[in-house]
N, C-alpha and C positions, 0 to 999 in steps of 0.2 A: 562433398562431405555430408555423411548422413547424423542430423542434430537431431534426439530428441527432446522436447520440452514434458517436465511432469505438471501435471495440473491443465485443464482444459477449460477453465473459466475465464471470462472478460479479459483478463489482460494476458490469457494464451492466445486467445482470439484476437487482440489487436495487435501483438507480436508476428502473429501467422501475417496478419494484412499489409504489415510493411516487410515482413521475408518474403512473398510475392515478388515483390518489385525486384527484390535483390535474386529471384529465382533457386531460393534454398531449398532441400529437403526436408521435409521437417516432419516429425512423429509425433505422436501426443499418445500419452498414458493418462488415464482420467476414469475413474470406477460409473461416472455416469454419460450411458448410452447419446444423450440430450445436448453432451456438454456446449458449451458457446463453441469451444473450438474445433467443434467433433467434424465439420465438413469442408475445412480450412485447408486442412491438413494431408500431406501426402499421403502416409498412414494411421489410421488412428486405433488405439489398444483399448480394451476396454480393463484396466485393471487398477489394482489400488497402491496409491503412491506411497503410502505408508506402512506396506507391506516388505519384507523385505526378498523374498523370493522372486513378485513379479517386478520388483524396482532391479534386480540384476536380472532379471531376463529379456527385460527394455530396455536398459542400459549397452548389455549385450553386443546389440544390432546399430549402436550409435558410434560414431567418435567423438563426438562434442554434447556433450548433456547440460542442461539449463533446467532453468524452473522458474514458475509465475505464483507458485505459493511455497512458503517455508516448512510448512508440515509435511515432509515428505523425511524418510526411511534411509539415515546417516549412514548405517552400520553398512547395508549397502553400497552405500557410496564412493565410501572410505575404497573396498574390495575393489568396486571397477575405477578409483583412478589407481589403485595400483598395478591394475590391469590395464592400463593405458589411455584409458578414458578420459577424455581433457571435461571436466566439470568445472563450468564457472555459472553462480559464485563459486567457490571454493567448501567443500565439505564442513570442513573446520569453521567457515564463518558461517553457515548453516546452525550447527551445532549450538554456537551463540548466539544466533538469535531465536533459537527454538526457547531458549529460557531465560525470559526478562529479568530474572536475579543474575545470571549472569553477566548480561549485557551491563547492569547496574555496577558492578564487580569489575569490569572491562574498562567502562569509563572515570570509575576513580583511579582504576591502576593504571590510568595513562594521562591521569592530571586533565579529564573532560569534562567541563563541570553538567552538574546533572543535581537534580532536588535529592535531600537529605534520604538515605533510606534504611530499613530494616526489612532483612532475611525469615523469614517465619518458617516453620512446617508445619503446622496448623494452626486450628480457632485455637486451642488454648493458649498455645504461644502467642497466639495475635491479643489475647484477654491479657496476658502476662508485659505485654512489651510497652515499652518506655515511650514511646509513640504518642504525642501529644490530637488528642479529635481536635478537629476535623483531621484524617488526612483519607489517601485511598490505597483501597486492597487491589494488587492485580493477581491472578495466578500466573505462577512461574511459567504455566505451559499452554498449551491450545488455544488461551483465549483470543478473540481476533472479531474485529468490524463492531464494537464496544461491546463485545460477552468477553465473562471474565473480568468486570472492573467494576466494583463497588466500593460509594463516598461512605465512608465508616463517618458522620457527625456526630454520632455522640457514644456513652460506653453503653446501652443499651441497642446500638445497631450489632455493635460487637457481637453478639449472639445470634446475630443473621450472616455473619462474614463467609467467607468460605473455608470448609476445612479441609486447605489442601495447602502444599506448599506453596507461599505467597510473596511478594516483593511489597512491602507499607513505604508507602512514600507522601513524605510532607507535603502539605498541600501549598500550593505554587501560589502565589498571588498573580494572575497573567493579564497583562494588556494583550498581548494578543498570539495567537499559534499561527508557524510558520514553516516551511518546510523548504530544507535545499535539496536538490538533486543533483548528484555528483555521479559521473563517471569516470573509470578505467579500465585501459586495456593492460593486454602483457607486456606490454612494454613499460609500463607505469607511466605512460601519459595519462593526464587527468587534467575531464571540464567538467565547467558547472553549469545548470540554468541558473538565469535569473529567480532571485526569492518568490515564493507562492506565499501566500495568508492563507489562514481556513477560520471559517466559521464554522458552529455543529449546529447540529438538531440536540436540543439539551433533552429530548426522551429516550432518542435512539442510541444518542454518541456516536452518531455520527458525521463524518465531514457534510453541512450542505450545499458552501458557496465555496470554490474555491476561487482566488484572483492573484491577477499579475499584471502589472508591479504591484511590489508590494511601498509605500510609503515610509521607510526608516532612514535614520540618519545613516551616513556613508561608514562610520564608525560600526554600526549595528551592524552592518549588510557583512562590511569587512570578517566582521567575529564570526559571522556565522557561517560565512563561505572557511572563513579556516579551521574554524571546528570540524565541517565536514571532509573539509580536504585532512585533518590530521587523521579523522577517523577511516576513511578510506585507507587510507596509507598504512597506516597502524596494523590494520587488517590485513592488504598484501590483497586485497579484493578484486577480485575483477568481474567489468557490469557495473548495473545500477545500482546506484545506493542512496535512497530515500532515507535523508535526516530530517526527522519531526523534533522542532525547538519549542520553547516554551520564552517568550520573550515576557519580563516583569515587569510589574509599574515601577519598581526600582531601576531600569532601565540592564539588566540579566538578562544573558542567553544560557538557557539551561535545555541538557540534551532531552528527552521526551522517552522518543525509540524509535529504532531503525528497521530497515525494511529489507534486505539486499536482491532488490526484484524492481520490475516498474513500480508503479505505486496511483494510488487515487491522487497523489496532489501533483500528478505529473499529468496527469489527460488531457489539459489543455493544450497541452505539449504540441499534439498532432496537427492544429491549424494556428496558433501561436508565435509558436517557434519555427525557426528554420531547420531544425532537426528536431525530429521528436523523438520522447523520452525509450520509444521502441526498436528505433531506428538505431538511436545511441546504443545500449543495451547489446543490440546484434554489431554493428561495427567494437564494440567494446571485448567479445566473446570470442567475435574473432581475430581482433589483432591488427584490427584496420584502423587507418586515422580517422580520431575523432572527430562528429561533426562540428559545424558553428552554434550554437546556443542562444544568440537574438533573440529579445520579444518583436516580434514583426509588429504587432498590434497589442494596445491591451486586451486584455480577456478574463474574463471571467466564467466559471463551470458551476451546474449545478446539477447536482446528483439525483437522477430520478428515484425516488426510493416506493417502494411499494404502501399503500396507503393502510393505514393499522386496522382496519375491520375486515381487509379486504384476504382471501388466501383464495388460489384456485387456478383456474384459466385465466392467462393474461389480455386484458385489455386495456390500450392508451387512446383515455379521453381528449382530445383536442389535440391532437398532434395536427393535423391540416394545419390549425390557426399553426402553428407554431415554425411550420416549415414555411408561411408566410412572412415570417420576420428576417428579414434583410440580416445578415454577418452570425446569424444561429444554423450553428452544425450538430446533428441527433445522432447521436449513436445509442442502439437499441442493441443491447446484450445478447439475444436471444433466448433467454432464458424462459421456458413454458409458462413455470408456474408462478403467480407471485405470492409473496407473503410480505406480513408485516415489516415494512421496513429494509427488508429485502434492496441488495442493488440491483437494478434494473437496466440499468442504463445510466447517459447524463448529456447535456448539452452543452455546448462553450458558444460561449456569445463574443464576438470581436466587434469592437467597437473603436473612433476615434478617440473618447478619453475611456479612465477608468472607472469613472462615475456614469456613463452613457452604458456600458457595457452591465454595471451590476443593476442599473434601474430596469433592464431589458431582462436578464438574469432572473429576477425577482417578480418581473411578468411572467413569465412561462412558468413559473414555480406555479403560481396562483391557479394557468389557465389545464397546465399538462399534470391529468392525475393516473395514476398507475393503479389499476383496478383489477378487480376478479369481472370476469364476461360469465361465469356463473353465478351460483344462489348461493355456492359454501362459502361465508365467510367464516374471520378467525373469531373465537371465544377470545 
């Protein structure tokens, strides 16, 4: 069977590393020459997945089409599964998550709960709406890896907001962010991992530790495995599907947003679990039974992200020490160049407890820095 995958970044590349094992075919379309998954891959295209002429002339040459990022070119899609094309996720649940006002839309009209929101189409509408500061602006569309999301505190941020269609949502009181990973195949079997937590980097916004287990009452855990199982279902989805929760000090599960791809709070997946989040995904796509989900070990991941002064040729300071550490596994992106903040890579640390694992976690953070090996840094 010839599958191609749109998108050629990190998690096409560690998609490609466990279809290896399962000796699949597999193609990559990606506009950049460099991409992580560029050498992985049976074939690879150099072309843009948002386009919508070479997204059906890749599609084409496939029978099974996937994808590792959501921004990739519907209207196409739509044409080759009418054409036979088996595409999962499914076009249609594409479409929704390309626009976070909708996914917003999606979850009330299916009784999900989710933080209070309002619709905007621009700054004035955003200066006009009922929307009590604090809360936050996302844009409807592109934004991704925390661009696109700004804290409105007070009515003179208002005038910095963005003027574009926007999704305002009440600000959450959070004890903590959590994420399920739910799988299905065509058959509508469906599993789950075990809950992740995430911490951020409060500059970047983004994830920097992720861990498993997570610590909540069995009540909690329950809500939030069947929110994701309603929302899969709901959807008719098949593949992974990354639900980001929002858990409150009122003791709330409220939905965040969803992913329907592998995702960053699944990475630890690969030496954690007994099926990784990759693995699942490709048995998901094609119809095969789903793996076991186990935590083997606790674990904890932390995001190499590139250091903020730094842009240019990559270089990782103290990696030796770091491959010195006993139950730590590196994965390194490939990614040439780095930039501020930039995903680079990440490490998962397996430990006997969960607090042994994040005190290890939080060492490498300190010793492993993601640098420029030249002189340009960022302004």
């Amino acid at each position: 069977m010839k599958i191609g995958i749109l998108g050629g970044g990190q998690l096409g590349k560690m998609l490609l590393q466990k279809a290896a094992d399962f000796d699949l075919d597999l193609s990559v379309l990606d506009p950049d020459m460099d991409a992580p998954a560029r050498f992985l891959c049976r074939e690879f295209t150099r072309g843009d997945f948002r386009n919508y002429d070479e997204v059906l002339a890749f599609g084409r040459k496939t029978e099974l089409l996937t994808i590792e990022i959501e921004h990739v070119n519907t209207k196409a899609l739509h044409v080759l599964e009418k054409e036979g094309v088996r595409i999962y996720p499914q076009p249609s649940v594409i479409e929704l998550v390309q626009d976070k006002g909708a996914q917003k839309v999606f979850n009330r009209t299916h009784t999900i709960p989710t933080t209070a929101f309002q619709l905007v189409a621009n700054r004035n509408e955003l200066m006009q709406s009922s929307m009590r500061t604090p809360f936050i602006q996302k844009l409807r569309r592109e934004g991704y890896d925390g661009r696109g999301v700004k804290k409105i505190k007070n009515d003179a941020d208002k005038t910095e907001a963005f003027d574009a269609p926007s999704v305002l949502e009440e600000l959450a009181d959070i004890e903590m962010e959590i994420s399920v990973l739910i799988a299905r195949n065509q058959n509508g079997d469906i599993k789950h991992f075990p809950l992740t937590g995430m911490t951020f980097n409060p500059e970047a916004n983004l994830v920097e530790y992720l861990f498993s287990p997570v610590v909540v009452s069995p009540q909690i855990e329950k809500e939030a495995i069947d929110i994701a199982t309603t929302l899969i279902d709901s959807l008719q989805m098949v593949g992974i599907l990354a639900v980001e929760l929002f858990l409150t000090k009122q003791g709330k599960i409220l939905v965040n947003e969803i992913a329907p791809r592998p995702h960053n709070s699944g990475h630890h997946t690969i030496e954690a679990c007994q099926t990784s989040q990759y693995e699942q995904h490709l048995r998901a796509i094609l119809n095969l039974p789903l793996g076991a989900t186990d935590l083997l070990r606790p674990a904890v991941m932390v995001n190499l992200l590139g250091e903020k002064d730094h842009e240019g040729p990559v270089q990782y300071e103290g990696l030796d020490k770091i491959l010195a550490i006993p139950g730590a596994h590196v994965h390194l992106y490939g990614k040439k160049i780095t930039k501020p903040f930039r995903k680079m890579g990440h490490v998962t640390v397996l430990a006997d407890t969960a607090d042994q694992a994040m005190l290890q976690a939080k060492k490498i953070k300190s010793m492993l820095k993601v640098v420029s090996s030249g002189s340009v840094t960022a302004n």
